[in-house]
C-alpha positions as CSV (number, residue, x, y, z in Angstrom):
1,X,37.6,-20.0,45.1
2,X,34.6,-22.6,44.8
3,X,32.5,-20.1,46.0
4,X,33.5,-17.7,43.4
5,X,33.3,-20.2,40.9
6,X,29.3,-21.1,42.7
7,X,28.2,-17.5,42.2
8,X,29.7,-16.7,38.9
9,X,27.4,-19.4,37.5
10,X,24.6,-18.4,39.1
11,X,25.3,-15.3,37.9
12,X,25.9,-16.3,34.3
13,X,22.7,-18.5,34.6
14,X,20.6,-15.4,35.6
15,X,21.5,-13.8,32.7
16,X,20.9,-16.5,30.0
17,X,17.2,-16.7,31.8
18,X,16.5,-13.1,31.8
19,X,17.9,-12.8,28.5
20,X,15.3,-16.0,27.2
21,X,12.6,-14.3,29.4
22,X,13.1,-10.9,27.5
23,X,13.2,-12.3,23.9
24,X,10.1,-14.3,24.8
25,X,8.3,-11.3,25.5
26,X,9.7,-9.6,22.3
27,X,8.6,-12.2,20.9
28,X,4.8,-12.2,22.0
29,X,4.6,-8.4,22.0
30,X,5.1,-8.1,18.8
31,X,8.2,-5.8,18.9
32,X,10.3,-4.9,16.4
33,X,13.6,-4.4,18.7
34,X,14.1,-8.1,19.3
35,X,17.4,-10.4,19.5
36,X,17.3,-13.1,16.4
37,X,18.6,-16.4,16.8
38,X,22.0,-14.7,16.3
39,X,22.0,-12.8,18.9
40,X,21.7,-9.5,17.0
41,X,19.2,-6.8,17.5
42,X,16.9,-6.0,14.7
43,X,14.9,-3.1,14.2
44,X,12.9,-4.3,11.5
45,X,10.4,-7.7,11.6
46,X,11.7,-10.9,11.5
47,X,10.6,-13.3,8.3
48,X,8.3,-15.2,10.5
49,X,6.3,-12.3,11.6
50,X,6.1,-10.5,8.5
51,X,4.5,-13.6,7.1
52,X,2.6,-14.4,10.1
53,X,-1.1,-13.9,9.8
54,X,-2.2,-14.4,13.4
55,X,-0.8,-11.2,15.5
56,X,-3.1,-9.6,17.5
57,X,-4.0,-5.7,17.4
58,X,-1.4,-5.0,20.0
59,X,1.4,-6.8,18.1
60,X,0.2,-5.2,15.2
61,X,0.9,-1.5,15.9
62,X,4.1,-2.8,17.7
63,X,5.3,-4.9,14.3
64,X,4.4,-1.9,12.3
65,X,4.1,1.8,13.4
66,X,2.7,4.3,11.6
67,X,0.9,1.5,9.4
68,X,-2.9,2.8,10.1
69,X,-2.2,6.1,9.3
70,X,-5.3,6.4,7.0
71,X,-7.5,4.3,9.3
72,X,-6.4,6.7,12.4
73,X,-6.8,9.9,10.8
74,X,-10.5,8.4,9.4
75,X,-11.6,7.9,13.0
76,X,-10.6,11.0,14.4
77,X,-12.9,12.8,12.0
78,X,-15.6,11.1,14.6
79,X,-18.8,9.7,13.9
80,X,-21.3,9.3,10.6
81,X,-24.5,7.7,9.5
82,X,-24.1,4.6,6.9
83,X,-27.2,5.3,4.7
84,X,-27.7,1.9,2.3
85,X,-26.9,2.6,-1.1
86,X,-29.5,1.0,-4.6
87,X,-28.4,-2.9,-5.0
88,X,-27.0,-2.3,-8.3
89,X,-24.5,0.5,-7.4
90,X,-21.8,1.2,-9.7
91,X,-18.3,-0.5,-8.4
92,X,-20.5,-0.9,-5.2
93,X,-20.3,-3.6,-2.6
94,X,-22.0,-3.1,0.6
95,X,-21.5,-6.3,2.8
96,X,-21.7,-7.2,6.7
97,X,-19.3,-8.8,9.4
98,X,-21.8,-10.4,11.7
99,X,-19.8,-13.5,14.2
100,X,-16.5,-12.9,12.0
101,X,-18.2,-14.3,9.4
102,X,-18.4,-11.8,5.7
103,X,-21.9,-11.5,4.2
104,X,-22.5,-9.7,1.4
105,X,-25.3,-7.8,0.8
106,X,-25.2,-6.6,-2.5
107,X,-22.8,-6.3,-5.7
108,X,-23.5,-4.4,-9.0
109,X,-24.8,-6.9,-11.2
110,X,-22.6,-6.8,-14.7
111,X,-19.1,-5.7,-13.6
112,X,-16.6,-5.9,-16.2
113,X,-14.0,-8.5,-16.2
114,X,-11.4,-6.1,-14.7
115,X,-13.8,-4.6,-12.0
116,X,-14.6,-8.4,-11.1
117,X,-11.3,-9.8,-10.1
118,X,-10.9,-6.4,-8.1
119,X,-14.1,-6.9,-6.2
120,X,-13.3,-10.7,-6.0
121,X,-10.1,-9.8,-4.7
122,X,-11.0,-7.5,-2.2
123,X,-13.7,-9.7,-0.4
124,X,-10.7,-12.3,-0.2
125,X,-8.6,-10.1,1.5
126,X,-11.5,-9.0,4.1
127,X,-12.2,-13.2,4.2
128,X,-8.4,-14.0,4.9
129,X,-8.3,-11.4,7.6
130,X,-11.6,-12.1,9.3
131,X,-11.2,-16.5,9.4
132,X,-7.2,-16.1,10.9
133,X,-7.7,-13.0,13.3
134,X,-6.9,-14.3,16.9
135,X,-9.5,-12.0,18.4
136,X,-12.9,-11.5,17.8
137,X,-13.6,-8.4,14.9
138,X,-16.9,-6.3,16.0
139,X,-20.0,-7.5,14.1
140,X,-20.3,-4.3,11.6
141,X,-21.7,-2.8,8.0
142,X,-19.4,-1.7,5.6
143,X,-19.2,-0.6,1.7
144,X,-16.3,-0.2,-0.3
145,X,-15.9,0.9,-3.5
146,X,-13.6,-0.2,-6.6
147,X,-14.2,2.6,-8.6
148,X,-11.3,4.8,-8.8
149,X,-13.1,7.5,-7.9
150,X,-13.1,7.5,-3.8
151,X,-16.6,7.7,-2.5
152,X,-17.4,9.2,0.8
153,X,-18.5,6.9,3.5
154,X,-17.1,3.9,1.7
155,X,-13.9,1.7,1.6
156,X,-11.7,3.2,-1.4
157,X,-8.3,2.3,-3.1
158,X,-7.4,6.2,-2.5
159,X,-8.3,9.3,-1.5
160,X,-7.2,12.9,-2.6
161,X,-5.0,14.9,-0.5
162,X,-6.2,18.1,-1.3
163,X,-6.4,19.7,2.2
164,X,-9.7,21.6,0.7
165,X,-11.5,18.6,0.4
166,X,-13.6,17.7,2.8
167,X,-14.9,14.6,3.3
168,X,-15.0,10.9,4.6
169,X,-13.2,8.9,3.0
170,X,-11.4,5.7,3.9
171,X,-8.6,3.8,2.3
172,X,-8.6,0.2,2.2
173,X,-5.7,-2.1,0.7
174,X,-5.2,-2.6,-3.3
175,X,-6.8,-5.5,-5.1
176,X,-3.2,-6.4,-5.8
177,X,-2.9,-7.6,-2.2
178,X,-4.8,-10.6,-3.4
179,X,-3.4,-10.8,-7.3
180,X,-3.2,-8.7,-9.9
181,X,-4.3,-10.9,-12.6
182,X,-1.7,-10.0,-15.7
183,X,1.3,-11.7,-16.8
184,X,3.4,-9.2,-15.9
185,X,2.4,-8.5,-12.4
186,X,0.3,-11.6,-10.6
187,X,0.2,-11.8,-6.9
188,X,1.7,-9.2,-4.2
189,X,4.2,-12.1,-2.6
190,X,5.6,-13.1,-6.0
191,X,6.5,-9.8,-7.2
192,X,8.2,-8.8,-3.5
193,X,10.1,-11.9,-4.1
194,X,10.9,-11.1,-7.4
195,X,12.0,-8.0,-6.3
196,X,14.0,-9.2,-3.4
197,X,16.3,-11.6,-5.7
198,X,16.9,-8.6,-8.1
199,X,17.7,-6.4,-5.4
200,X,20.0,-9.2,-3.8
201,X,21.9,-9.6,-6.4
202,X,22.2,-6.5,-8.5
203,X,24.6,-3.5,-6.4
204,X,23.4,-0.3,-7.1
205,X,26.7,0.4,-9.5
206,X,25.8,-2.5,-11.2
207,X,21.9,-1.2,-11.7
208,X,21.0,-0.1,-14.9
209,X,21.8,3.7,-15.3
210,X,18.1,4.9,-16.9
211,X,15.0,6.0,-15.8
212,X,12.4,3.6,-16.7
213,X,8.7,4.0,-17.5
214,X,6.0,1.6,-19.0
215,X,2.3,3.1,-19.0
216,X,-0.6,3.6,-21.7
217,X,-0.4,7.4,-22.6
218,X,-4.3,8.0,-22.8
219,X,-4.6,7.2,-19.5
220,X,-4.4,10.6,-17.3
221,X,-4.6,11.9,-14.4
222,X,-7.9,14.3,-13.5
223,X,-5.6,17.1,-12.2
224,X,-3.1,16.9,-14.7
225,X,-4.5,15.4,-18.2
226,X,-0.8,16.2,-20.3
227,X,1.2,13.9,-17.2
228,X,1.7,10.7,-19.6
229,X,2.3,13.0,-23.4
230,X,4.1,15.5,-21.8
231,X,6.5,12.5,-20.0
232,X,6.6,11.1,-23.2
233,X,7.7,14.4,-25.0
234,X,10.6,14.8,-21.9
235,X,12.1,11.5,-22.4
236,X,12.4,11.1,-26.4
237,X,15.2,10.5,-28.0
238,X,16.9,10.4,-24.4
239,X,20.1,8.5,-23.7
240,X,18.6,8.4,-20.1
241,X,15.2,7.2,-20.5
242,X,13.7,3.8,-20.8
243,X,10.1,5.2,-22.2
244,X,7.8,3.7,-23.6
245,X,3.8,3.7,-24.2
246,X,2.3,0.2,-23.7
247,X,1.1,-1.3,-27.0
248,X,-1.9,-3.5,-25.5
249,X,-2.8,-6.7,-27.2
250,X,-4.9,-10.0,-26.9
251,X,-7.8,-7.5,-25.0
252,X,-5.9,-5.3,-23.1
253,X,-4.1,-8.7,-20.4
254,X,-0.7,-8.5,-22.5
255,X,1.0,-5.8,-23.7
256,X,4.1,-5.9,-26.5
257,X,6.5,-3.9,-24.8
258,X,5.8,-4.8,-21.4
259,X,8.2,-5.5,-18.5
260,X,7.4,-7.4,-15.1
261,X,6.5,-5.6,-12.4
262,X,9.9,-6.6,-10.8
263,X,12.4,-5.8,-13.9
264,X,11.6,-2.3,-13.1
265,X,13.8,-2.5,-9.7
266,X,17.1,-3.1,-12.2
267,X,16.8,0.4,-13.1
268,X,18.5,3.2,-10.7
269,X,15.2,5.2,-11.4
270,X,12.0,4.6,-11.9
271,X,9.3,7.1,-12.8
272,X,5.9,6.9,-11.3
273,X,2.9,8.5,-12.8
274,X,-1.1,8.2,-11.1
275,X,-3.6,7.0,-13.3
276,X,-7.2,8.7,-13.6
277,X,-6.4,8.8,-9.8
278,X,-4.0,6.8,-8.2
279,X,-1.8,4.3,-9.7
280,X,-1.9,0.3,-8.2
281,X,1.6,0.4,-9.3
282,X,3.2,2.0,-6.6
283,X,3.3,-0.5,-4.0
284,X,5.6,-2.1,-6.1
285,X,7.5,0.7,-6.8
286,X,7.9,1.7,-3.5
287,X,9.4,-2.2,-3.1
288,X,12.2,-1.4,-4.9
289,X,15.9,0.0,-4.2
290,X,15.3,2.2,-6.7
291,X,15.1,6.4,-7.0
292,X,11.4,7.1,-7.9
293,X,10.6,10.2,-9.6
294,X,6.9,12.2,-9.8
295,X,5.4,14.7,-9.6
296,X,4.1,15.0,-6.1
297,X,0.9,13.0,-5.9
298,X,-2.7,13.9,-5.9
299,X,-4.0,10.8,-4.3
300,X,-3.3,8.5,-0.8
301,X,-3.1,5.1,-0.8
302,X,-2.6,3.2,2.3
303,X,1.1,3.1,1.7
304,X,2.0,6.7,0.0
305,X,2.8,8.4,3.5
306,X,6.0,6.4,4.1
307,X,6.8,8.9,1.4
308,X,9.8,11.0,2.1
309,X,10.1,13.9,-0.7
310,X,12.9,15.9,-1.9
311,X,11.6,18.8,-3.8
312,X,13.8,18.7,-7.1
313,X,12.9,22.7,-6.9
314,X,15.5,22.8,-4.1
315,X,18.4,20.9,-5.5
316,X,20.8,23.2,-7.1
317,X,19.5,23.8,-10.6
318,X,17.0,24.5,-9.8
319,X,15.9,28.7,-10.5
320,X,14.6,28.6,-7.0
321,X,17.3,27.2,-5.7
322,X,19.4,29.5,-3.0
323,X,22.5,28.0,-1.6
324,X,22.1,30.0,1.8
325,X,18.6,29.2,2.3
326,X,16.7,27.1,0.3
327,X,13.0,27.0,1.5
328,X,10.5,24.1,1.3
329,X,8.1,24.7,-2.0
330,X,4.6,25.7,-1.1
331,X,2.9,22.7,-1.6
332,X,-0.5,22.1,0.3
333,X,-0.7,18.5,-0.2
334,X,2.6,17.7,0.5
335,X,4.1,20.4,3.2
336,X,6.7,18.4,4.3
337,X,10.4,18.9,2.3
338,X,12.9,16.4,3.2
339,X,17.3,16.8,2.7
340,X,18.9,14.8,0.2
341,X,20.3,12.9,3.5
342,X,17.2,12.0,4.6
343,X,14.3,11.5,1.6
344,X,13.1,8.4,0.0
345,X,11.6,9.7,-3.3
346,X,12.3,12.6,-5.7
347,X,8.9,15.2,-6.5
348,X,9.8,17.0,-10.1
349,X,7.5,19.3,-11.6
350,X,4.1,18.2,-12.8
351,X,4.9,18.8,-16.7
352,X,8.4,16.9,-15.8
353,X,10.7,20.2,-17.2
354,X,13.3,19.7,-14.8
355,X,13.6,15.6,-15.1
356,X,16.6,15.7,-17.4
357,X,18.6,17.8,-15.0
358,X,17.1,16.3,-11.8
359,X,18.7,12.7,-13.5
360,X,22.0,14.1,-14.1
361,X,22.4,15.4,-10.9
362,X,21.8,12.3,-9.7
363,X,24.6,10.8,-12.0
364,X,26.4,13.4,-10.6
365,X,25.8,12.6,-6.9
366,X,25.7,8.6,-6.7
367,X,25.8,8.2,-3.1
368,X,22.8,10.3,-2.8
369,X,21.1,8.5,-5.3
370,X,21.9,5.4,-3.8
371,X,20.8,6.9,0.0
372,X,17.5,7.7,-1.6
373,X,16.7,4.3,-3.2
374,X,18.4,2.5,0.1
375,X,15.5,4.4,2.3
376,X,12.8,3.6,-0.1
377,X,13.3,0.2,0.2
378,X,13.9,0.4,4.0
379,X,10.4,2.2,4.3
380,X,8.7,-0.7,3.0
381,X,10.3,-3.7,2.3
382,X,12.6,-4.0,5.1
383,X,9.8,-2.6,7.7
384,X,7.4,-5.0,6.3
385,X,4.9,-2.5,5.5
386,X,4.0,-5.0,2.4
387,X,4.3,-8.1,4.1
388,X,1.1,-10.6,4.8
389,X,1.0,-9.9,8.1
390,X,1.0,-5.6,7.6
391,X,-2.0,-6.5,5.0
392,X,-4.4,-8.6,7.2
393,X,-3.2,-6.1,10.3
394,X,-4.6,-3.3,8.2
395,X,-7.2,-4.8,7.3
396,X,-8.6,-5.7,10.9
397,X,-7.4,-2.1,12.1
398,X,-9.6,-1.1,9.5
399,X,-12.3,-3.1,10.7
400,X,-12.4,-2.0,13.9
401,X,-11.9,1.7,13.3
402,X,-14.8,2.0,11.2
403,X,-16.9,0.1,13.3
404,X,-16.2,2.7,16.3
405,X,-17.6,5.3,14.5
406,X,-20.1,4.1,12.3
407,X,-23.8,4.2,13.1
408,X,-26.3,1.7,11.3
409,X,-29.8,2.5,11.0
410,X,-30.9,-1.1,11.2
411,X,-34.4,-0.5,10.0
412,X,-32.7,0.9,6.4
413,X,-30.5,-2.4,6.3
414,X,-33.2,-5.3,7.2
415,X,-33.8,-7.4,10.2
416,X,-31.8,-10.4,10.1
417,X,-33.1,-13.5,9.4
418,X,-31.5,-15.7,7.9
419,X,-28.4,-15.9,5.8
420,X,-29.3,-15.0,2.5
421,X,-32.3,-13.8,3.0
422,X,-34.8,-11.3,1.2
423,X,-34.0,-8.5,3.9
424,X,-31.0,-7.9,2.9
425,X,-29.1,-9.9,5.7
426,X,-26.7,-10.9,2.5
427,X,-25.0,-14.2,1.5
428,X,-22.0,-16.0,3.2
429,X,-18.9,-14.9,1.4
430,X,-18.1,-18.4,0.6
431,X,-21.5,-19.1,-0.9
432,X,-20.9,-16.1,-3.2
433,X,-17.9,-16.9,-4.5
434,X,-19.5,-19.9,-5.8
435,X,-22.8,-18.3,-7.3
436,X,-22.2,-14.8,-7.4
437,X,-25.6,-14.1,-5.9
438,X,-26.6,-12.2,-2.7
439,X,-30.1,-13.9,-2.0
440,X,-30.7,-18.0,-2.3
441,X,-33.7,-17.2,-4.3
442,X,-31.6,-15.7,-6.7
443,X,-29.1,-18.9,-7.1
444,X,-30.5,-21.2,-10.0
């Protein structure tokens, strides 16, 4: 009997060290199937890693799959020449990683105030990935551009997905990463916790039952200049709608009417529309346990592919709609349809004519609703695709991937010299955030 007793502790001992052993290597692997203090299994990141800032490229793609989409598909277009661009390029910053230290080469000159806290807030981002990455980044030149027009062999907010567009583009991050500096939005953490509390403590009965849109009607998109009137013609006078043009005071920082960025998750839906481009605002969107309705989108950002679209064209008002066989639309940029079951957004028609009935059949269908908005939050939120950690992983991904296929004529760049030099070598990061200037001859 002892000796039953002897080798059912050992046996029970074994186990509570394997099981230690395993979590431990969750744990430094970076995996997302790991037993919490609890004793549970998770499939998403824990707190702590979502907000750590130190995992390594391995852990990375572990924590987060499917994050570097954009970066992976940009380096399997294979290699290019980086030709050096004038000094004072438009929305232009051309900079260098040289010891994982950021230099930067050179800015445009007289940004506006907007286009300044986006450059400003970019170069942080690359800084605050660069000084905690555990492992060395590859010394490298880079440009990126805060235009929101993507330029080809440049960094870029977006890019289109037309699949006739050639090109090489490469999306990097949002400024709002960093802080988007109005009262109704501010930094990326604040707003996600915002969000999170909302989301906590509203139930999706309990959300308000309209769709919601705040926006400044002017402001259109290139493929589709009626998006914002039209939208605002759809939703007049609507029972349903919460729609309204922004009426911009005190030099365009505060508007009248506006909301913050995470009042728009107390809504069931919420209505997305791109900007000139794309729109900064869907990160926060996507944040939400919330239906979002668009038109399918014209332009990438390094988040839009967690996107999961239900054609509204297949739902069953829809003219096209056949109960037997409903096929996916034809849709280029989008090819993919996804069931009711299994999407995380709604796509309505560009000039929004279906909207009203795509709403009340999701009145009409709560648990689908509710589905949707549950998987849009899952995609991003509860993955941690928005978290610190996914940000500075990106970033470093990106990083790398350029450098692998980038080639640098050094004799077009300048011999190195010295830090802020006349040869374009370019000024430590930390230096310019303090003067502004690219060259220590240039500092008064």
């Amino acid at each position: 009997m002892a000796f039953v007793r002897r080798r059912s502790v050992r046996l029970v001992f074994f186990c509570v060290v394997l099981l230690m052993v395993w979590q431990f290597s969750c744990t430094i692997c970076g995996t997302t199937n790991s037993i919490n203090v609890l004793g549970k299994f998770s499939k998403y990141p824990s707190k702590e890693t979502a907000e750590s800032l130190f995992l390594n490229e391995q852990q990375c793609r572990a924590t987060f799959p499917g994050l570097t989409k954009e970066i992976d598909d940009a380096v399997a277009r294979g290699p290019f020449v980086l030709d050096k661009k004038p000094d004072d390029y438009q929305g232009l910053v051309q900079a260098r990683i040289k010891h994982g230290k950021l230099y930067v080469i050179s800015v445009e000159r007289r940004p506006s105030r907007d286009m300044l806290h986006e450059r400003q807030s970019v170069l942080y981002q690359i800084h605050r990935a660069l000084v905690t990455s555990p492992t060395p980044l590859p010394d490298t030149v880079f440009a990126f551009s805060i235009i929101d027009y993507p330029r080809q062999d440049a960094w870029s907010f977006s890019r289109s997905n037309d699949p006739n567009i050639k090109g090489n583009y490469w999306v990097m991050p949002h400024f709002s990463f960093w802080s988007w500096p109005k009262p109704f939005l501010g930094t990326m953490d604040q707003a996600l916790d915002g969000i999170s509390t909302i989301d906590n403590r509203v139930p999706w009965e309990k959300k308000i039952d309209k769709a919601i849109w705040r926006g400044t009607a002017w402001f259109n998109s290139v493929g589709n200049t009626a998006l914002r009137p039209n939208l605002l013609a759809a939703t007049k006078d609507q029972d349903w709608a919460d729609v309204e043009d922004l009426r911009w005071e005190t030099n365009g920082i505060k508007a009248k009417n506006s909301i913050g960025i995470e009042d728009f998750c107390k809504y069931k839906y919420i209505i997305y529309t791109e900007g000139v481009t794309y729109s900064g605002r869907l990160p926060f969107h996507q944040a939400c346990r919330s239906v979002i309705l668009t038109p399918p989108p014209s332009y990438m950002m390094h988040t839009t592919h967690q996107m999961r679209p239900l054609f509204s064209s297949t739902l069953p008002f829809s003219p096209s709609y056949n109960s037997q066989t409903a096929p996916p639309p034809h849709n280029p940029r989008w090819p993919d349809s996804y069931s009711p079951s299994t999407a995380n957004i709604i796509f309505v028609e560009p000039d929004w004519s279906d909207l009203h009935q795509t709403i009340e059949w999701l009145r009409a269908h709560p648990e689908i609703a509710e589905g949707i908005a549950n998987r849009q939050r899952e995609s991003t939120i509860d993955k941690g695709m928005l978290s610190p950690a996914a940000e500075v992983c990106y970033w470093r991904s990106l990083v790398r991937g350029w450098d692998s296929v980038v080639k640098i004529d050094e004799g077009a760049w300048g011999k190195w010299e010295r830090e802020g030099g006349t040869n374009g070598e370019g000024m430590r990061f930390e230096s310019f955030a303090l003067t502004g200037e690219t060259t220590w001859e240039s500092v008064q």
